[in-house]
PDB file of N, CA, C and O in Angstrom:
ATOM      1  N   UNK A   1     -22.048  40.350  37.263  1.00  0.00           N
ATOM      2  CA  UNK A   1     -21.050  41.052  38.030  1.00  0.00           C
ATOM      3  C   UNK A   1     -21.072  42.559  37.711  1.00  0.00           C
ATOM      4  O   UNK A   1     -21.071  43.392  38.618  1.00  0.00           O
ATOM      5  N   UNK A   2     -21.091  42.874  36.484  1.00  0.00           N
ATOM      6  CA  UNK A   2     -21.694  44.579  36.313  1.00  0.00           C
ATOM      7  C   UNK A   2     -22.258  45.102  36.626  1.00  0.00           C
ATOM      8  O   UNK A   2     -22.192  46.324  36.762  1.00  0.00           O
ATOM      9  N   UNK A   3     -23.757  43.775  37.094  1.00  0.00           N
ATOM     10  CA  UNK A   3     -24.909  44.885  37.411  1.00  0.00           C
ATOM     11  C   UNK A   3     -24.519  45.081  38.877  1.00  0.00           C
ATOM     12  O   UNK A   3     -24.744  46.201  39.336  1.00  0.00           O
ATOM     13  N   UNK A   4     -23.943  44.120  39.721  1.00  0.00           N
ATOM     14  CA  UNK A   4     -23.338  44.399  40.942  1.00  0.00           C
ATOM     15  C   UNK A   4     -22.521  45.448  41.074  1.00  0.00           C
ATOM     16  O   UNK A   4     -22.724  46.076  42.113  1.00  0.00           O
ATOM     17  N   UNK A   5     -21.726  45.833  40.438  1.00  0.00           N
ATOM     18  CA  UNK A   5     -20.581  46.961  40.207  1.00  0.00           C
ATOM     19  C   UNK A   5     -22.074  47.994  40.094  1.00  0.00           C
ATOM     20  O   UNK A   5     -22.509  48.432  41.158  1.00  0.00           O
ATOM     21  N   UNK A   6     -22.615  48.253  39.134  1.00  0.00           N
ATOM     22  CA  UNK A   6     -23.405  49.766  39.146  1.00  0.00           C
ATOM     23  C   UNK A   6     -23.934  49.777  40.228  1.00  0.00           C
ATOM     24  O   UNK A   6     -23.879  50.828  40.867  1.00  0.00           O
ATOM     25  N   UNK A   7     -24.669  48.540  40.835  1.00  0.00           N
ATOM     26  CA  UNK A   7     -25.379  48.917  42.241  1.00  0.00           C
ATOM     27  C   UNK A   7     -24.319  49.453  43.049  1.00  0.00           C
ATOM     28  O   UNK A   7     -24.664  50.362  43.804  1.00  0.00           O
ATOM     29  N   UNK A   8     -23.286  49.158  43.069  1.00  0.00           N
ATOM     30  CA  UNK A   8     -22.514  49.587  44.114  1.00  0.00           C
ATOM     31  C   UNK A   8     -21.935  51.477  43.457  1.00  0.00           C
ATOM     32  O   UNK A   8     -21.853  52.519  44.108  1.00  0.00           O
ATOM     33  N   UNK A   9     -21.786  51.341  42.689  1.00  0.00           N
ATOM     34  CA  UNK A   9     -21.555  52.792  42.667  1.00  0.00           C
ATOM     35  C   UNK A   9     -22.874  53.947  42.380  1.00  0.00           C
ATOM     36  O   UNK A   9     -22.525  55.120  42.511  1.00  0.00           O
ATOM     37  N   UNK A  10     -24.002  53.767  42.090  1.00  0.00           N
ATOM     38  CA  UNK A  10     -25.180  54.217  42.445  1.00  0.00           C
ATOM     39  C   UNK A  10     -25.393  54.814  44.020  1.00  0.00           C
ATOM     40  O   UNK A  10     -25.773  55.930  44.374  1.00  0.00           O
ATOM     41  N   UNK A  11     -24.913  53.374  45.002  1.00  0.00           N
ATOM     42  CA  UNK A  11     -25.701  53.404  46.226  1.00  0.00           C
ATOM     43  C   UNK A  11     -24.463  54.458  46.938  1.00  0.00           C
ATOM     44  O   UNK A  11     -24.565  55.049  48.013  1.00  0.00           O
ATOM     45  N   UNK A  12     -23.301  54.484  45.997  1.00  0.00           N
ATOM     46  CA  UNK A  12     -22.084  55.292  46.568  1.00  0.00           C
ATOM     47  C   UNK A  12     -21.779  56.476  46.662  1.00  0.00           C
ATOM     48  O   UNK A  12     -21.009  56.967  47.488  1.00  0.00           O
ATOM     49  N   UNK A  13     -22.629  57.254  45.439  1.00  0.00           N
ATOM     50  CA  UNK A  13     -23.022  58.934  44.959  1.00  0.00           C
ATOM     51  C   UNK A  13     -23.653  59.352  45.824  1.00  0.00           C
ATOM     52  O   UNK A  13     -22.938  59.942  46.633  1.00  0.00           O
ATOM     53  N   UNK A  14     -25.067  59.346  46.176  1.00  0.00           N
ATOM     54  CA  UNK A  14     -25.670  60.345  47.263  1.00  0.00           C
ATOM     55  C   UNK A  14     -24.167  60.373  48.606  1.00  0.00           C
ATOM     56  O   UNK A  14     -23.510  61.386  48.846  1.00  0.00           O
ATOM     57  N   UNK A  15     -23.976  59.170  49.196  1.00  0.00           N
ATOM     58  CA  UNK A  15     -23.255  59.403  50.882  1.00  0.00           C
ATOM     59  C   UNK A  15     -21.713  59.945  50.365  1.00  0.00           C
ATOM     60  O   UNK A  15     -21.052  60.227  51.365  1.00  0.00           O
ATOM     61  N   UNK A  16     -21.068  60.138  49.305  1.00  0.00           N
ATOM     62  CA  UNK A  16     -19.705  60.690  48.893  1.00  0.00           C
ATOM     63  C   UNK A  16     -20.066  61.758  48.739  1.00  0.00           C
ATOM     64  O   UNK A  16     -19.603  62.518  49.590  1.00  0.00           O
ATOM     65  N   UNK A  17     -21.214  62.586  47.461  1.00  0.00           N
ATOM     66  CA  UNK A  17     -21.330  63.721  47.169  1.00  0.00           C
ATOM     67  C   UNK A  17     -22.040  64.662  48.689  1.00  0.00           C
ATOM     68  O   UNK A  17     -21.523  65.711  49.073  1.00  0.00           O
ATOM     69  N   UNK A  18     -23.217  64.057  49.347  1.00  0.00           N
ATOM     70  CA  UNK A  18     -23.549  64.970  49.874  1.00  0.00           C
ATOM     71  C   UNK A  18     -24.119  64.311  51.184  1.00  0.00           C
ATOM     72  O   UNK A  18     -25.316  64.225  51.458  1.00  0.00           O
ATOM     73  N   UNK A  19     -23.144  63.891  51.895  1.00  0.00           N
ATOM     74  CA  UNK A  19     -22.986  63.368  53.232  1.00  0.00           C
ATOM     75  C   UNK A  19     -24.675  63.270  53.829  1.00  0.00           C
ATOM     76  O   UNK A  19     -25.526  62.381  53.859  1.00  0.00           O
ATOM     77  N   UNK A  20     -24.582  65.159  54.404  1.00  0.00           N
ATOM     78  CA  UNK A  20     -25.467  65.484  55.080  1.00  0.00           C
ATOM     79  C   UNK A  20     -26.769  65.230  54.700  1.00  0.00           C
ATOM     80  O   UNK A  20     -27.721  65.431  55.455  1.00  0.00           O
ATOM     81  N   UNK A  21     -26.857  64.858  53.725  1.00  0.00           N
ATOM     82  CA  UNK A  21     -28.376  65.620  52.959  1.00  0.00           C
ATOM     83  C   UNK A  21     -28.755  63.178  53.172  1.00  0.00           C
ATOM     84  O   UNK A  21     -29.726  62.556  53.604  1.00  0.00           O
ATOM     85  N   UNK A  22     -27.785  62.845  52.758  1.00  0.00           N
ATOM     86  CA  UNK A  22     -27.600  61.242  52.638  1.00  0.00           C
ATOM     87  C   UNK A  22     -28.149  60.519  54.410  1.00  0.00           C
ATOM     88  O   UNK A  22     -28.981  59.618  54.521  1.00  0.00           O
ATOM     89  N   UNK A  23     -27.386  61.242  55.682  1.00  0.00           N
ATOM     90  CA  UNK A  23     -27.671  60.990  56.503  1.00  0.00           C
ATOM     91  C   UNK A  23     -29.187  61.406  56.913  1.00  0.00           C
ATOM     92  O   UNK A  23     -29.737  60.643  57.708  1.00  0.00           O
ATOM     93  N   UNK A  24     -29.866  62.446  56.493  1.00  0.00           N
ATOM     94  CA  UNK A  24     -30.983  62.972  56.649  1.00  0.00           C
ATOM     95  C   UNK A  24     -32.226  61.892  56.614  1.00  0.00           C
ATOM     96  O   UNK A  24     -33.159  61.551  57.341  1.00  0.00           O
ATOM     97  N   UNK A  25     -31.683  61.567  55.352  1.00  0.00           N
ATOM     98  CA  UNK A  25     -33.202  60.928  54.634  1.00  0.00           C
ATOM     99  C   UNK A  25     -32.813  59.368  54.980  1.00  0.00           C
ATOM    100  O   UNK A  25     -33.715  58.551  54.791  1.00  0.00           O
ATOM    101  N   UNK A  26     -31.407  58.821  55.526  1.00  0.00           N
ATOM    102  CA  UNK A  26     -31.665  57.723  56.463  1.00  0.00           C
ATOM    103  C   UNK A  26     -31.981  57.841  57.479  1.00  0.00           C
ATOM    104  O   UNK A  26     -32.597  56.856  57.885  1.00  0.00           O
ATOM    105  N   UNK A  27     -31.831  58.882  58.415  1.00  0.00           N
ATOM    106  CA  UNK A  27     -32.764  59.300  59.621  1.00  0.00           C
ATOM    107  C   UNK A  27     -34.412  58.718  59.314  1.00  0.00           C
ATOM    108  O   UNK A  27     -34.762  57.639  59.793  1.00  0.00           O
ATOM    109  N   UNK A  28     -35.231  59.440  58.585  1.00  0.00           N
ATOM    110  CA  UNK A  28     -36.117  59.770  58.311  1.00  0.00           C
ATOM    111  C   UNK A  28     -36.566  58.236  57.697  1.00  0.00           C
ATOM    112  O   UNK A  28     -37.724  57.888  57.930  1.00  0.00           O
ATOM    113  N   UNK A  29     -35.994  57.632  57.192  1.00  0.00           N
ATOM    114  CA  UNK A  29     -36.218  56.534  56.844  1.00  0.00           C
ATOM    115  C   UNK A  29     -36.034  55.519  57.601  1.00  0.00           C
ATOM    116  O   UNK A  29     -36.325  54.445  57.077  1.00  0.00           O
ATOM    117  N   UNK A  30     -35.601  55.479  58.791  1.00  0.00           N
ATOM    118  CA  UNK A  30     -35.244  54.620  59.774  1.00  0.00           C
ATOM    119  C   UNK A  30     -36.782  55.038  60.813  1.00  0.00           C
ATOM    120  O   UNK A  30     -37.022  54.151  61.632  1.00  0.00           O
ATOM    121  N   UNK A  31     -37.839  56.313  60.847  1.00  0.00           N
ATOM    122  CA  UNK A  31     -38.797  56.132  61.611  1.00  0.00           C
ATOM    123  C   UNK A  31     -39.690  55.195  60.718  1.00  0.00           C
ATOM    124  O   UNK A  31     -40.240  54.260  61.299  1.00  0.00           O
ATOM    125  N   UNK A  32     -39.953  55.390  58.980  1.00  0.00           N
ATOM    126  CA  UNK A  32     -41.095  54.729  58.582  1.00  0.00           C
ATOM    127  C   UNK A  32     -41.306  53.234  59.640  1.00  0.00           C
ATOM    128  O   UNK A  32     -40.539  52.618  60.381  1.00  0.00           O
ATOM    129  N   UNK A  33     -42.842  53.059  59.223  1.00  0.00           N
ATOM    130  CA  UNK A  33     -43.087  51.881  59.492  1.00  0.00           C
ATOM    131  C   UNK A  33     -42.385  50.444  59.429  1.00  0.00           C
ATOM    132  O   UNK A  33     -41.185  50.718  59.465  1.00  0.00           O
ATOM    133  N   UNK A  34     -42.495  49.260  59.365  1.00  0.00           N
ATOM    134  CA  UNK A  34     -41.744  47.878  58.383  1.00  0.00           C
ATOM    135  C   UNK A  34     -42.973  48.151  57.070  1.00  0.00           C
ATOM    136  O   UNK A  34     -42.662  48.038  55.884  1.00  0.00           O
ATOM    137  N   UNK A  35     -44.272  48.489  57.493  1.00  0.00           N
ATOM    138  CA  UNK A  35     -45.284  48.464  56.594  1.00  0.00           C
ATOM    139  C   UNK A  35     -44.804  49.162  55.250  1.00  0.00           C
ATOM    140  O   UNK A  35     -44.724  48.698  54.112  1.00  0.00           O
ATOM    141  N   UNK A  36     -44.489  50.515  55.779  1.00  0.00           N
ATOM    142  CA  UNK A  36     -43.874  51.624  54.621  1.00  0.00           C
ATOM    143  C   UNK A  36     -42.658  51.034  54.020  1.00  0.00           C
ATOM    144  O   UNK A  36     -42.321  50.960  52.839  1.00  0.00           O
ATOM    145  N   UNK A  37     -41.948  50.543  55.342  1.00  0.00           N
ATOM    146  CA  UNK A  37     -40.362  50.506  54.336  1.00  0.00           C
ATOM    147  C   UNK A  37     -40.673  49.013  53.164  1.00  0.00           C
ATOM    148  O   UNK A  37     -40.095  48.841  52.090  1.00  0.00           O
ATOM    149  N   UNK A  38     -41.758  48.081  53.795  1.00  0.00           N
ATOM    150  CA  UNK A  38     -41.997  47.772  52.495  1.00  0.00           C
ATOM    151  C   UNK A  38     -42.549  47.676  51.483  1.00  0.00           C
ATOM    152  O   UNK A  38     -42.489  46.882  50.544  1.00  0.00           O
ATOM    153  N   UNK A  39     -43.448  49.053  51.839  1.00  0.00           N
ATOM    154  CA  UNK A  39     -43.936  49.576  50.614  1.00  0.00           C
ATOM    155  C   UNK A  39     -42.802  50.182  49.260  1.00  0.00           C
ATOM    156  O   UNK A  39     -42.853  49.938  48.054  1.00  0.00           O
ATOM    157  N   UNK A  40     -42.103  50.794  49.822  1.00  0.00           N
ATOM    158  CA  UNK A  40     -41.210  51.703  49.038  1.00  0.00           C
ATOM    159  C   UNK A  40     -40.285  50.441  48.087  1.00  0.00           C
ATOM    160  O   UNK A  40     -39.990  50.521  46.895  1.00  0.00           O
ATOM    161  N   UNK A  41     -39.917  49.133  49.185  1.00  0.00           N
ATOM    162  CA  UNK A  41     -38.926  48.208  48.509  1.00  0.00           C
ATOM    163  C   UNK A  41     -39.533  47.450  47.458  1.00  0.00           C
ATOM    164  O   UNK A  41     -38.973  46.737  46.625  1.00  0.00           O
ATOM    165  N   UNK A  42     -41.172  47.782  47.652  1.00  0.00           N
ATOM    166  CA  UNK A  42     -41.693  47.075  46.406  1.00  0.00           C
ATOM    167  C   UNK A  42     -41.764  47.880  45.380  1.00  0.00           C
ATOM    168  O   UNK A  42     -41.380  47.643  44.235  1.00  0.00           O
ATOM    169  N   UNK A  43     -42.431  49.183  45.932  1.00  0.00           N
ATOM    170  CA  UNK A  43     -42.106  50.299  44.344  1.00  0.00           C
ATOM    171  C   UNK A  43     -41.164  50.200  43.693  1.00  0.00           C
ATOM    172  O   UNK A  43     -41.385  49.965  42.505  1.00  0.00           O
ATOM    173  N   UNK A  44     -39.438  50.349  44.207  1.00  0.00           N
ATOM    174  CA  UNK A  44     -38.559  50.137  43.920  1.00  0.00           C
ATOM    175  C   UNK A  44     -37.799  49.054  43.328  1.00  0.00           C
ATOM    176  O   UNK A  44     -36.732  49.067  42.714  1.00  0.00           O
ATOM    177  N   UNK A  45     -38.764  47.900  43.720  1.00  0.00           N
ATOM    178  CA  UNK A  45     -38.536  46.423  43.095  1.00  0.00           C
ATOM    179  C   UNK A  45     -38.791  46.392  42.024  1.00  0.00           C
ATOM    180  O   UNK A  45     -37.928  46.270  41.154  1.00  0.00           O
ATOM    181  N   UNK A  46     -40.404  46.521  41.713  1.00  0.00           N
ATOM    182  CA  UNK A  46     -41.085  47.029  40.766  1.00  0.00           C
ATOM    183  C   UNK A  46     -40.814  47.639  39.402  1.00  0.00           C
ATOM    184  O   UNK A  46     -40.770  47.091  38.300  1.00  0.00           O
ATOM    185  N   UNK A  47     -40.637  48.959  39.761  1.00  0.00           N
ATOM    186  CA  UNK A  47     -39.764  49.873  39.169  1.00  0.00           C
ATOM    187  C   UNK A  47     -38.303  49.126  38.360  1.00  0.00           C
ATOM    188  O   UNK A  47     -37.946  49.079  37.183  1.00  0.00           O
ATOM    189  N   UNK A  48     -37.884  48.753  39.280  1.00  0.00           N
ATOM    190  CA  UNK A  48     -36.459  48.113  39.077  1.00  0.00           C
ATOM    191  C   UNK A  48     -36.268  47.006  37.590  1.00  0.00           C
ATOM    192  O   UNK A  48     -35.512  46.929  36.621  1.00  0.00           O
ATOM    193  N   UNK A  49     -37.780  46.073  38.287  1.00  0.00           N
ATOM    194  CA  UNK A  49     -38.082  45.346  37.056  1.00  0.00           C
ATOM    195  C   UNK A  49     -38.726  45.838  35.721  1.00  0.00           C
ATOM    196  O   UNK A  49     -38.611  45.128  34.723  1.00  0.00           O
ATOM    197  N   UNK A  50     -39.400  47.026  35.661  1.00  0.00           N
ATOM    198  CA  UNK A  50     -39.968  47.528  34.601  1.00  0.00           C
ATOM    199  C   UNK A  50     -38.903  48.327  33.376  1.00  0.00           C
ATOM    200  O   UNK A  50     -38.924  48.327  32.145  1.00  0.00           O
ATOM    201  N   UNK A  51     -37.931  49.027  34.478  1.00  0.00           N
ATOM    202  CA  UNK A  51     -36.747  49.611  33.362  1.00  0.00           C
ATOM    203  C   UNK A  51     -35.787  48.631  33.026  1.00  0.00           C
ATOM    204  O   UNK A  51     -35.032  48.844  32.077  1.00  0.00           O
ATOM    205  N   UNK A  52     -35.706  47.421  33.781  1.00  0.00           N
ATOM    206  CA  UNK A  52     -34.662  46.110  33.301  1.00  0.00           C
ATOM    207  C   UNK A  52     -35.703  45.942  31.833  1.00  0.00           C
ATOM    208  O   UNK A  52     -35.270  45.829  30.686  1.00  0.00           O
ATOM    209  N   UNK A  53     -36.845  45.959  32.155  1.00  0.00           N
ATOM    210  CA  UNK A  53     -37.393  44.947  30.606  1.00  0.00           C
ATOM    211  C   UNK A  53     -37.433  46.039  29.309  1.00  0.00           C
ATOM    212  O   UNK A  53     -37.189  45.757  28.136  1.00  0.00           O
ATOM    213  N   UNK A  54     -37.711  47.020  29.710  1.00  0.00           N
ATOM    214  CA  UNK A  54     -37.586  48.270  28.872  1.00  0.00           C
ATOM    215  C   UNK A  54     -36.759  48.410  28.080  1.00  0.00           C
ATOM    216  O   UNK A  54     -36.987  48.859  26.957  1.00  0.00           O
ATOM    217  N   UNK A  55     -35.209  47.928  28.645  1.00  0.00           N
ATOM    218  CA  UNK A  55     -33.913  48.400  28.325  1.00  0.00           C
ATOM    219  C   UNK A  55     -33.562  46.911  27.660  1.00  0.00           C
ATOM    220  O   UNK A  55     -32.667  46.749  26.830  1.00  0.00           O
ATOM    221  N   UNK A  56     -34.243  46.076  28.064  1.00  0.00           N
ATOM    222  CA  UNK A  56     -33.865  44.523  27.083  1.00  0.00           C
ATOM    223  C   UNK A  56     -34.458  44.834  25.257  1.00  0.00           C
ATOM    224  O   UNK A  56     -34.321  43.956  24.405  1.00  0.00           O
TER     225      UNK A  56
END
């Protein structure tokens, strides 16, 4: 349930602090490919899993 709570306030900082700049790069991210966007969700998966084991 924590790690749910940080995801949620993580994903909450960029679109509170800086709207514009937040809507931009979902623009821009809404042309990639499905190919790209799931490229990035695997980096990010990835990633995701490498600093979870790091931090264990």
């Amino acid at each position: 349930m924590q790690a749910f709570a940080l995801v949620c306030v993580l994903e909450g900082l960029l679109p509170f602090a800086l709207p514009a700049v937040w809507k931009d790069a979902f623009t821009k991210i809404s042309r990639l490919s499905d190919g790209q966007v799931r490229f990035v969700g695997l980096i990010s998966l990835a990633s995701g899993i490498l600093l979870f084991n790091m931090v264990e």
